[in-house]
Each structure stands twice: as structure tokens, then as C-alpha cells.
C-alpha positions, 0 to 999 in steps of 0.5 A: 553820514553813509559814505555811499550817499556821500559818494553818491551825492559828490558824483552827482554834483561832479557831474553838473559841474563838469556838464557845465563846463564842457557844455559852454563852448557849444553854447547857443551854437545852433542844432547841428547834426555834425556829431559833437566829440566827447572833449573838452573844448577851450572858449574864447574868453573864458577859462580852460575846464571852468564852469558857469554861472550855474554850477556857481549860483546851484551851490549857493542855492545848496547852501541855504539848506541848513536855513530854519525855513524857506523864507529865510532861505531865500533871504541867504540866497540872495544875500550871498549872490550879491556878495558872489557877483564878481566872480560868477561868469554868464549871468543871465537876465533874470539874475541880473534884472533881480541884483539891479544889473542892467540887463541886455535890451534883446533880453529884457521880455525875458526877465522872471520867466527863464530856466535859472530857477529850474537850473540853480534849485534842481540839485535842491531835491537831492536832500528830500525823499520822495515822500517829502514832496509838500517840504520840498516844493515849498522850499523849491518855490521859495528859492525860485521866487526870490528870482523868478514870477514866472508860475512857469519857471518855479514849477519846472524848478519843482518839477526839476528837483522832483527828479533828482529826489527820485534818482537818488532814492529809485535810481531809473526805476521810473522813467523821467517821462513818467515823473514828468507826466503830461506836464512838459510836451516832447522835446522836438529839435529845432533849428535854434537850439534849446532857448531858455524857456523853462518848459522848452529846457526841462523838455530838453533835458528828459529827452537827454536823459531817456536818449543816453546810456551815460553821462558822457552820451548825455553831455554830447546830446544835450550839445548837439541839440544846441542852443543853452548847452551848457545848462542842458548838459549839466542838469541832464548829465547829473540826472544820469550820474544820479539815476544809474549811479557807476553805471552812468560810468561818468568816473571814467570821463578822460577829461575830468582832471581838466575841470577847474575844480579849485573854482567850487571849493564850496562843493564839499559843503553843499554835498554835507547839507545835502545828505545831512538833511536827506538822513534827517 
């Protein structure tokens, strides 16, 4: 394995990790424009520095890479996340509605179509180059589908892990607003913040990425523009980690150390499937 992919990988997963926990106290705030300090914040109920069900439920999506095919992918998915329920934090309606969990009445008109199949698959495209579009969109499609019906959802969820193969291979050659194409309109910030609408998110999260510099810049962004926060800033801030690599200078955050990365211990192993099937 190249100790720089290998590096590079780690960093990446670091960063949606770490995105994902400093995004969750600033979760469905409403947009503000009081600027969000770059600290990791404590939250009521929930653990110092620990993540959410994203970063969880992104490494068990990971971790089905070394399966023989799509389909029995999605098969191992949903297999291990029946057996990780007690200990993810902040399942969403769509996840829950799929594990026969009952789910929020307010939220039910939200089952299939949320952006967990775009947030949990997008780190999926680290393992793919770009000319492996048809291998990757059908494992991408098969992951999503054992969640989402929603068309809407599983092509953001393409689309998603069509960016991260890109940052790997081209760093920020190409603009994400040029991966994207005309697929996904302009972010425009509204007063509720960024919903869980998948095209509303991945909307949200080029914006993040073509406004910030670093991947601090990015976490800080994608909170203030409110609403999921915390899936905006960890998809956001790994992209930027991804594409501009040291230079995304996401090493250097003060606050790292305070991530409760005993939490991930399977990170190690997800970033060995990644690059493994990256070289294959």
C-alpha cells in the first residue's frame, strides 16, 4: 500500500469525523449571521468531542468494500447496522423506518428521500478512479438502495461519491460546481437552514467547499449556514481535506485531540479497504 494514499485517506476520514462532531452542537440552529467560532462546542446530552450517526453508519457502509458484489454489499450493510443500533447517536427517519424503529410523526413524509444515503456512501468513492464510474455508481446505488427509494436520494449519493473519487485523484483541478454540472441548482441561504433534502445538502455542501480555503473555514461554514450542520460539515470538510490535501491545513486544528476517536476504532480498517481497492 502507498504510505501517501494511506495518509492521504486517513486525513480525509479524520476530517469527516471530526466535522461531524464539531457540526453537532450547531445542529438544526437556524442560519445566523452572528460568525461561529472555530471551537469545539459541548452539547447537551451528548458526549464531549463524539461523533454522530454519520460518521458511524459512513464506516460500516466503508466496510462492505471487500464484499464480491454490490448486492451482497448491501446485504452486510444492513446486517451490521442492525447489530450497531445501540450505540449510534442521532439516527434519522429514513434508517430508522428501514430497521423497523418507529419513527418521529413529524417526520415520516421524510422516509426513503433524506441525504443519509449521500452522507453515509460519499467517502465510498475514495476506493474508485474516475474512470471507474459504471463500478462505482453501481455499488454506490446498491448501498443507498438498501435505505433510500427515493431516485433523488441515490443519485446525490452518486453524485456525492463521484466527488471524493475526483479529490483524490485531481486534487482541486476541477471545480465541484463543474463535477456537479447542472444537476444540483446554487445553494441560496435561507433562514431555516440546510434541511435534509438531498439535493438541498449536496447544494449546500458545493457551496461550503467553493467558499472555504480549509477545512476549518469549511466546518465554520457549513454551521452557519444552519440547519443539518453536522452532515454538512463533515461531507464538506472532508472534500476539502481531499482536494487540497496539507494545504486544506485540517492537521493543524487545535481542537483534534478533543475528538473521541476511541469511538471509530474501525477507521483504520475502512481506510485499508479504501486504498486496497483503489490500487486494485
Amino acid at each position: 500500500m502507498s504510505i501517501d494514499l494511506a495518509s492521504r485517506v486517513t486525513s480525509i476520514f479524520r476530517a469527516y469525523a471530526a466535522g461531524d462532531a464539531f457540526g453537532v452542537a450547531h445542529e438544526f440552529v437556524e442560519a445566523t449571521d452572528t460568525r461561529v467560532e472555530n471551537i469545539l462546542l459541548e452539547k447537551e446530552g451528548w458526549p464531549y468531542g463524539g461523533v454522530s450517526d454519520d460518521t458511524m453508519l459512513t464506516l460500516l457502509t466503508v466496510l462492505t468494500l471487500n464484499e464480491e458484489n454490490p448486492e451482497a454489499a448491501a446485504e452486510k450493510f444492513l446486517s451490521e447496522l442492525r447489530l450497531a443500533v445501540p450505540h449510534l447517536r442521532g439516527l434519522g427517519p429514513t434508517t430508522k423506518a428501514a430497521l423497523g424503529l418507529e419513527v418521529n410523526a413529524h417526520e415520516t413524509h421524510l422516509v426513503g428521500m433524506t441525504n443519509g444515503a449521500m452522507m453515509r456512501c460519499a467517502l465510498v468513492g475514495l476506493a474508485f478512479s474516475t474512470a471507474q464510474k459504471d463500478d462505482r455508481d453501481a455499488l454506490v446505488r446498491a448501498l443507498a438502495s438498501a435505505t433510500h427509494t427515493f431516485e433523488s436520494a441515490i443519485s446525490c449519493a452518486q453524485i456525492g461519491a463521484s466527488l471524493f473519487s475526483d479529490a483524490l485523484e485531481n486534487g482541486d483541478s476541477n471545480s465541484v460546481i463543474s463535477i456537479i454540472g447542472n444537476q444540483i441548482p446554487k445553494w441560496e441561504k435561507g433562514k431555516k437552514g440546510v434541511s435534509l433534502d438531498p439535493i438541498e445538502t449536496l447544494s449546500a455542501v458545493a457551496y461550503v467547499v467553493e467558499n472555504s480555503k480549509t477545512t476549518a473555514q469549511a466546518y465554520v461554514l457549513a454551521c452557519e449556514l444552519g440547519g443539518d450542520a453536522d452532515t454538512v460539515a463533515a461531507l464538506a470538510g472532508a472534500l476539502i481535506t481531499a482536494r487540497k490535501g496539507t494545504d486544506s491545513q485540517f492537521e493543524n486544528i487545535d481542537w483534534l485531540a478533543d475528538i473521541a476517536w476511541e469511538e471509530i476504532p474501525t477507521m483504520g480498517e475502512a481506510v485499508e479497504l479504501v486504498c486496497a481497492r483503489r490500487m486494485k
